[in-house]
C-alpha positions as CSV (number, residue, x, y, z in Angstrom):
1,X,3.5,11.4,-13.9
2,X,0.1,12.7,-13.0
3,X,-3.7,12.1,-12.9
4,X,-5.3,14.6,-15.1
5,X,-8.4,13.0,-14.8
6,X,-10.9,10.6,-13.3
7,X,-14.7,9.4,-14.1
8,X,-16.5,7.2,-11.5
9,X,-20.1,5.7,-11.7
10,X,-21.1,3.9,-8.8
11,X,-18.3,3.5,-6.8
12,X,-18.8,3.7,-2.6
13,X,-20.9,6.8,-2.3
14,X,-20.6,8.3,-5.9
15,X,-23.2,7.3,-8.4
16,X,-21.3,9.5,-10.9
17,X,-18.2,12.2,-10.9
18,X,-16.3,13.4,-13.7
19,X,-13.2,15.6,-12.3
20,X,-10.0,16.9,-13.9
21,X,-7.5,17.6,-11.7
22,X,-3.9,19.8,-11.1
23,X,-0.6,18.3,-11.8
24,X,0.3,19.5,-8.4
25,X,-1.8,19.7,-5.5
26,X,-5.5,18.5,-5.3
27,X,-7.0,19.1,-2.2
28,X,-10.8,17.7,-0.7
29,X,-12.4,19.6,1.9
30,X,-15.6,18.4,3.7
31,X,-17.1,17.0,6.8
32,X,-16.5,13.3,8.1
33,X,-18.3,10.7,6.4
34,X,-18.7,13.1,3.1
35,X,-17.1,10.6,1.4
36,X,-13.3,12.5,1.0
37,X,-11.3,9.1,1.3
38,X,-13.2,7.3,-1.0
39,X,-12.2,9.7,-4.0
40,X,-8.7,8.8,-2.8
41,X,-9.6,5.0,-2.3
42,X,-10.7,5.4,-6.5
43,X,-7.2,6.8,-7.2
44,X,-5.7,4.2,-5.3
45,X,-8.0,1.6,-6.8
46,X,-6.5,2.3,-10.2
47,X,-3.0,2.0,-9.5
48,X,-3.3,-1.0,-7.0
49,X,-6.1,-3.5,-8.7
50,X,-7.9,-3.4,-5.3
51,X,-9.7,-1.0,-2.5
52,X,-6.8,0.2,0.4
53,X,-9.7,-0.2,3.1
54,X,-12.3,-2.9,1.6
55,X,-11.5,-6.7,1.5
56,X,-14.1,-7.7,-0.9
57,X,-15.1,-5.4,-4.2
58,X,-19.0,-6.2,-3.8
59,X,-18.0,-3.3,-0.9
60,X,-17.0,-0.6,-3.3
61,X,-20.3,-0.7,-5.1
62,X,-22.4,2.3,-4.5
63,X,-25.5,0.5,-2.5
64,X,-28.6,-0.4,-5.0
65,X,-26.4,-1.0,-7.8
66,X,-24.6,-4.3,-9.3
67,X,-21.2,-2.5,-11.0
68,X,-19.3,0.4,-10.7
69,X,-16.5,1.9,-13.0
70,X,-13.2,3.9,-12.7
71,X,-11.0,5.8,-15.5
72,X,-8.3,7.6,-15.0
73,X,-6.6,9.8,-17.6
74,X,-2.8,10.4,-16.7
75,X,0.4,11.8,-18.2
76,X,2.9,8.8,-17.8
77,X,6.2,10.1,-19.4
78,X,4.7,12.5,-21.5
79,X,2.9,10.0,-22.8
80,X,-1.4,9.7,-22.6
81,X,-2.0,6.5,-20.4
82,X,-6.2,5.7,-20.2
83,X,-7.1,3.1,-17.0
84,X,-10.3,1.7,-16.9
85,X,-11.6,-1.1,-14.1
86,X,-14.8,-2.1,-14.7
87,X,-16.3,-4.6,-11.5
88,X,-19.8,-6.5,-11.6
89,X,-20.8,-8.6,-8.8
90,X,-21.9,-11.7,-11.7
91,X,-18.7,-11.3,-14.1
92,X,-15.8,-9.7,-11.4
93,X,-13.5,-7.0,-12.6
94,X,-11.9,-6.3,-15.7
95,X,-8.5,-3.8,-16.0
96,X,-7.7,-2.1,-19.6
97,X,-4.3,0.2,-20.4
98,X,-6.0,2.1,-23.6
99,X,-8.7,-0.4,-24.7
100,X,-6.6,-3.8,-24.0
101,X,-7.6,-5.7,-21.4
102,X,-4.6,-6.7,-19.0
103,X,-4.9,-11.0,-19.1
104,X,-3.5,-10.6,-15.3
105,X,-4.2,-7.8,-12.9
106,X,-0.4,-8.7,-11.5
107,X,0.5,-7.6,-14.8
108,X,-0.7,-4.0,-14.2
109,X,0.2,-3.0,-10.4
110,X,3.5,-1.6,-11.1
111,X,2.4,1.0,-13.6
112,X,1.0,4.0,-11.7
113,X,3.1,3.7,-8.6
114,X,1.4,5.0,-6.0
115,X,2.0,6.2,-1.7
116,X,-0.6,6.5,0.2
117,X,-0.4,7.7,3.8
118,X,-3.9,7.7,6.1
119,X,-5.0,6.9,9.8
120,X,-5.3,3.3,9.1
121,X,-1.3,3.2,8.8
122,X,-1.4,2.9,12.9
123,X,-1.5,-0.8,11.9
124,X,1.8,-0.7,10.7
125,X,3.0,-0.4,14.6
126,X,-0.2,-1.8,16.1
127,X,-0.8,-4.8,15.0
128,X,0.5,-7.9,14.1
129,X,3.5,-8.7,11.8
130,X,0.8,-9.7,9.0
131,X,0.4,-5.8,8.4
132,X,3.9,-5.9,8.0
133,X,4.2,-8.4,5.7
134,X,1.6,-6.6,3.5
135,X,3.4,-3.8,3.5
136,X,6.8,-5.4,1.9
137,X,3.9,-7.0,-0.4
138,X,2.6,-4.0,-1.9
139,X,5.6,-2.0,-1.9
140,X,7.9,-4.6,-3.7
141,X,5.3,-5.6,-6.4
142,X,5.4,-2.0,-7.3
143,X,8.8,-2.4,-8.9
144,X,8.9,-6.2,-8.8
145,X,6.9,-7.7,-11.3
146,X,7.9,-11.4,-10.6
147,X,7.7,-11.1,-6.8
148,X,4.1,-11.3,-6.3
149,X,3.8,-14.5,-8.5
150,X,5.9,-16.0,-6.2
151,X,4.0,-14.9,-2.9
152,X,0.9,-16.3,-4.6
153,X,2.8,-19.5,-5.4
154,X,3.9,-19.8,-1.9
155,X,0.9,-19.1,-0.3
156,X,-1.0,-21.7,-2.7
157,X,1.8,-24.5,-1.4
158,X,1.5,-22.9,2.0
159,X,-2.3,-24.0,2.3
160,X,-2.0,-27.2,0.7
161,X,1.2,-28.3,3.0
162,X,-1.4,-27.4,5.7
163,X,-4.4,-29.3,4.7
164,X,-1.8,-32.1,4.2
165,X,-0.7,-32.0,7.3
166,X,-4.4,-31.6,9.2
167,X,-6.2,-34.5,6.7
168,X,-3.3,-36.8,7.1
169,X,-3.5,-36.4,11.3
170,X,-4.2,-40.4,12.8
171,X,-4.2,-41.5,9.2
172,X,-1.7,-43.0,6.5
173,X,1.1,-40.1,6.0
174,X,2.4,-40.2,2.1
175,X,6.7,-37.9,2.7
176,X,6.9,-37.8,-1.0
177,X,3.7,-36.2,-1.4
178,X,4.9,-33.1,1.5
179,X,8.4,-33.2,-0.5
180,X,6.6,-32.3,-3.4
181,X,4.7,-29.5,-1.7
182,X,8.2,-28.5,0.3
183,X,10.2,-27.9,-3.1
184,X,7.6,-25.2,-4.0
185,X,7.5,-23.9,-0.9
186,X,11.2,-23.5,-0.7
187,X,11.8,-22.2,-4.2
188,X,9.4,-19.4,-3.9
189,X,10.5,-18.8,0.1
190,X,14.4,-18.6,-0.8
191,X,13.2,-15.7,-3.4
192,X,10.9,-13.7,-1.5
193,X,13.4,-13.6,1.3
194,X,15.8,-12.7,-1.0
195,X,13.9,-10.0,-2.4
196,X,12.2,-9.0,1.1
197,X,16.1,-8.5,2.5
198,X,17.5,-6.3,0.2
199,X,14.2,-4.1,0.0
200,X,14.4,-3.4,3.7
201,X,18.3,-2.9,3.3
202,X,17.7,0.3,0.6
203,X,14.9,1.4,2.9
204,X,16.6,1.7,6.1
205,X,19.2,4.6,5.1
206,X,16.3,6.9,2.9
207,X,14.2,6.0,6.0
208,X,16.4,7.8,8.6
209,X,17.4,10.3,6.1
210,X,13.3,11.7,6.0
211,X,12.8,10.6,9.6
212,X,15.5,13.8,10.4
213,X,13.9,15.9,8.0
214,X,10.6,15.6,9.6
215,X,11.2,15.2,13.6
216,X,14.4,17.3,13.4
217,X,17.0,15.0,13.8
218,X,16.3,14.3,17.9
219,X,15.7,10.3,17.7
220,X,17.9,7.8,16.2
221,X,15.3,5.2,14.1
222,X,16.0,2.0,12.1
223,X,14.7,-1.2,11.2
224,X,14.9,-4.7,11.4
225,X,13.9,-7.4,8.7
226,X,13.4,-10.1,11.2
227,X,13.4,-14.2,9.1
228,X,13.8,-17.5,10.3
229,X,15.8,-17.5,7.4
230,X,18.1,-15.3,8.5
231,X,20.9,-17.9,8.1
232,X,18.9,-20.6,7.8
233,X,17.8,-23.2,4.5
234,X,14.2,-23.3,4.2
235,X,14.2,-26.7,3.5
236,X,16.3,-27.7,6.6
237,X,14.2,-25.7,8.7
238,X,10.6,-27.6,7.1
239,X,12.7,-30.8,7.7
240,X,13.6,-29.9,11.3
241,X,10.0,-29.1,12.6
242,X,7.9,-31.7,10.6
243,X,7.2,-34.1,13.9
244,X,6.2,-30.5,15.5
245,X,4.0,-29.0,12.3
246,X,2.5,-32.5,12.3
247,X,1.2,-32.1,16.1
248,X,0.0,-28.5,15.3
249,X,-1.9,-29.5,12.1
250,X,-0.1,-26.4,10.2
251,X,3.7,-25.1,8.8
252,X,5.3,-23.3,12.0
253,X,8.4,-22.2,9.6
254,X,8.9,-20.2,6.8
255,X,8.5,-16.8,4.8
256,X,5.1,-16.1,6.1
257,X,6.4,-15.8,10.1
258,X,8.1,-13.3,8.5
259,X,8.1,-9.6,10.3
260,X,9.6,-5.8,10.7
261,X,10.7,-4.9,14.2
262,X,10.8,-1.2,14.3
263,X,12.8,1.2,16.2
264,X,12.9,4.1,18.4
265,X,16.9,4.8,19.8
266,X,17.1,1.1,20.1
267,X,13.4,-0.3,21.2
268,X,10.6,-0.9,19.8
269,X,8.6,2.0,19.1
270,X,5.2,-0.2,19.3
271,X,6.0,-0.1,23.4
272,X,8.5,3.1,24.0
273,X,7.1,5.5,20.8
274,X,5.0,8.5,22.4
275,X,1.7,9.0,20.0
276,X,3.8,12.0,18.3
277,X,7.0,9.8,17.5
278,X,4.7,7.4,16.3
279,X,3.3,8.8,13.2
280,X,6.5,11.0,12.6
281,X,7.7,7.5,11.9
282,X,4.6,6.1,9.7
283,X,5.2,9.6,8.3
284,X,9.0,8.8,7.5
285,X,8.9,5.4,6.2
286,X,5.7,6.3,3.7
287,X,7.8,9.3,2.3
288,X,10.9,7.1,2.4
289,X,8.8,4.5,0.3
290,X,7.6,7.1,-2.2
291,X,11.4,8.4,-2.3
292,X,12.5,4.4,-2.9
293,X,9.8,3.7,-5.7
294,X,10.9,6.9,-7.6
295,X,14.2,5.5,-7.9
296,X,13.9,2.4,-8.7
297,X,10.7,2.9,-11.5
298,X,12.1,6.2,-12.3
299,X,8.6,7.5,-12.0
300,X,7.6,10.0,-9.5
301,X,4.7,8.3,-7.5
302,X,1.1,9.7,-6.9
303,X,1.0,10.8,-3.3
304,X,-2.2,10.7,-1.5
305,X,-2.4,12.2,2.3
306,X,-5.6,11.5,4.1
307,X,-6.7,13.4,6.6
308,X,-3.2,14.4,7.2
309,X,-4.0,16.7,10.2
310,X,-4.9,13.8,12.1
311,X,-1.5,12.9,12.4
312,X,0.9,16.0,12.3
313,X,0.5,19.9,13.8
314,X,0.2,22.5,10.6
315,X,3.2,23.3,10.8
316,X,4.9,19.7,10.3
317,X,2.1,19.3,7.4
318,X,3.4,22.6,5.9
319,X,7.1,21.0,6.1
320,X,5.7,18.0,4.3
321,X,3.6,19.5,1.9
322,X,6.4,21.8,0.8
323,X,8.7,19.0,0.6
324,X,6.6,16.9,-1.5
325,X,5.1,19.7,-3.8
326,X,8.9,20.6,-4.8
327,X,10.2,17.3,-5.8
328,X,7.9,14.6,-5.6
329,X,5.1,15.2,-8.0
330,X,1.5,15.3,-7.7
331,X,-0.3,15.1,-4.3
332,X,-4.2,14.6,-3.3
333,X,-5.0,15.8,0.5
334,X,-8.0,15.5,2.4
335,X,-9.3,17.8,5.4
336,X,-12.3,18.6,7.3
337,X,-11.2,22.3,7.8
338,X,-11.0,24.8,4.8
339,X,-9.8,27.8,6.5
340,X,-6.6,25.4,7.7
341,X,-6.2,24.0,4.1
342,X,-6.4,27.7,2.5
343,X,-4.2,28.2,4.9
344,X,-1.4,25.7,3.9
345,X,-2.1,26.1,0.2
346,X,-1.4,30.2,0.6
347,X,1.4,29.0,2.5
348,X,2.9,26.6,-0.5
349,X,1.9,29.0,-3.0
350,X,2.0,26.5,-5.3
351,X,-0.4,26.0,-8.2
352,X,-3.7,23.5,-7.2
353,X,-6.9,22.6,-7.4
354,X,-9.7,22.4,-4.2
355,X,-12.8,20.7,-4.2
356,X,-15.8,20.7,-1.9
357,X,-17.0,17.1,-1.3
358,X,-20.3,16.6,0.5
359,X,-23.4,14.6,0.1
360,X,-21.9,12.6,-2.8
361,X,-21.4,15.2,-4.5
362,X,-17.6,17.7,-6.1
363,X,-17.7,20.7,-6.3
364,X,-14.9,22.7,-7.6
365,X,-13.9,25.7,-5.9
366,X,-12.8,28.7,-7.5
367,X,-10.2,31.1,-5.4
């Protein structure tokens, strides 16, 4: 599967680009702030239903305007696929697979599967377990088309059971009405974990496998799919802490405590990682994720690398590169420096496509 083309109008800092692109390697070279990543955020955008950086969509609209629009032309299985979004600020956004509308957006994520490996990643190991429980989130409902109905169904529950429980403090307290709110908490929370466990447990081995590719095999890695229902009932657990959730005015159990503890030789690699181990691992598990959603959708996903540099010396991006152009299917890379990406490509020597980005502008490049 591949993009072979896309058309934006009004989207971050494009008023309007029409570009086709190779079924291999597409590569964007310009300076910082050029607006490189946001021709990958578009790509991404199409396959995902939302921005990979922006919360709200008013933020993807090229400033002065009140819409923007994506297409994007692919080859899905030998087969033409058209994608259109459409987003104004009055109306919201509207998705069509060749000229019918989609009645959910859930309905389309799943479709153009999609990697996409960029500085922000750090998060992954930074921050808190909510980046990590985003992660299984977007990766899951790539392949899962039922999962993220039931994360939206527990989170729904989730916020009711805590407004419950913060309305009802010093005043009349109604159990049947919180039993009613548990059992949907505990249906969808029993699934998710279910389908959360046995996503990490494929992960892990394809995870190591690529983490020896890339670092040469010197560091032992894993990960942990850490649950406090890990043998435990949801419901017993709700049960168990309601005189505590009821003090703290919110649910201290369940699915969305959820977290992955990730390893370096047995630590985590948040504290004992150097900065070099670090993103070979972000590195690893995105190409061990890209490896996964082939398998299981049978579709080779879209690969986008930005500012790939940052994160890896040439000649590990060279290792990548190769390894991904071989097998994987089409990749879109973004880089400040032309001589080092006429550098790789030569090195490749595989077919592609360059492109000058600068000043809102795309300009093709001809070798």
């Amino acid at each position: 599967m591949y993009l072979k083309s896309l058309t934006v109008l009004n989207f971050k800092s494009f008023k309007q680009l029409e570009l086709e692109f190779n079924p291999t390697i597409n590569c964007f070279v310009g300076d910082n702030g050029e607006g490189k990543t946001n021709l990958l955020d578009a790509v991404y955008y199409l396959s995902m239903c939302k921005s990979a950086f922006n919360t709200s969509d008013n933020q993807a609209v090229n400033h002065g305007e009140s819409f923007f629009m994506l297409q994007g032309n692919y080859s899905r299985r030998q087969t033409d696929e058209s994608i259109y979004c459409g987003f104004k600020q009055t109306e919201g956004k509207t998705f069509r697979r060749n000229g019918k509308a989609y009645e959910r957006l859930a309905d389309h994520i799943g479709l153009i599967p999609l990697v996409m490996v960029s500085p922000s990643d750090s998060a992954l190991i930074e921050e808190s377990g909510d980046e990590r429980r985003k992660y299984m989130n977007s990766v899951i409902s790539q392949f899962d088309k039922f999962y993220i109905d039931e994360v939206m169904r527990y989170n729904r529950a989730l916020a009711q059971r805590n407004s419950y429980l913060k309305n009802s403090r010093g005043g009349a307290f109604g159990y049947d009405i919180l039993e009613a709110i548990d059992e949907q908490l505990v249906q969808c929370g029993r699934i998710i974990h279910a389908k959360r466990h046995e996503f990490i447990d494929q992960l892990i081995p394809i995870f190591q496998e690529y983490y020896a590719k890339v670092s040469g095999g010197a560091e032992r890695v894993s990960m942990t799919y850490r649950s406090q229902l890990n043998g435990a009932d949801l419901q017993d657990l709700l049960r168990a802490n309601l005189d505590k959730d009821r003090a703290l005015q919110f649910t201290s159990v369940g699915i969305h405590r959820d977290d992955i503890i990730l390893s370096l030789d047995g630590y985590p690699i948040r504290r004992e990682g150097s900065q070099g181990q670090q993103k070979t691992y972000l590195i690893a598990l995105k190409l061990a994720q890209f490896d996964f959603l082939a398998r299981v959708s049978e579709i080779k996903p879209i690969l986008l690398l930005d500012d790939i540099f940052d994160k890896l010396d040439f000649k590990r991006v060279e290792q990548l590169v190769r390894l991904v152009a071989e097998g994987f299917g089409q990749i879109f890379i973004t880089d400040t420096n032309k001589n080092r990406i006429d550098e790789l490509l030569f090195s490749i020597g595989s077919e592609h496509r360059l492109f000058r980005v600068e000043q809102g502008q795309v300009y093709l490049q001809m070798d």
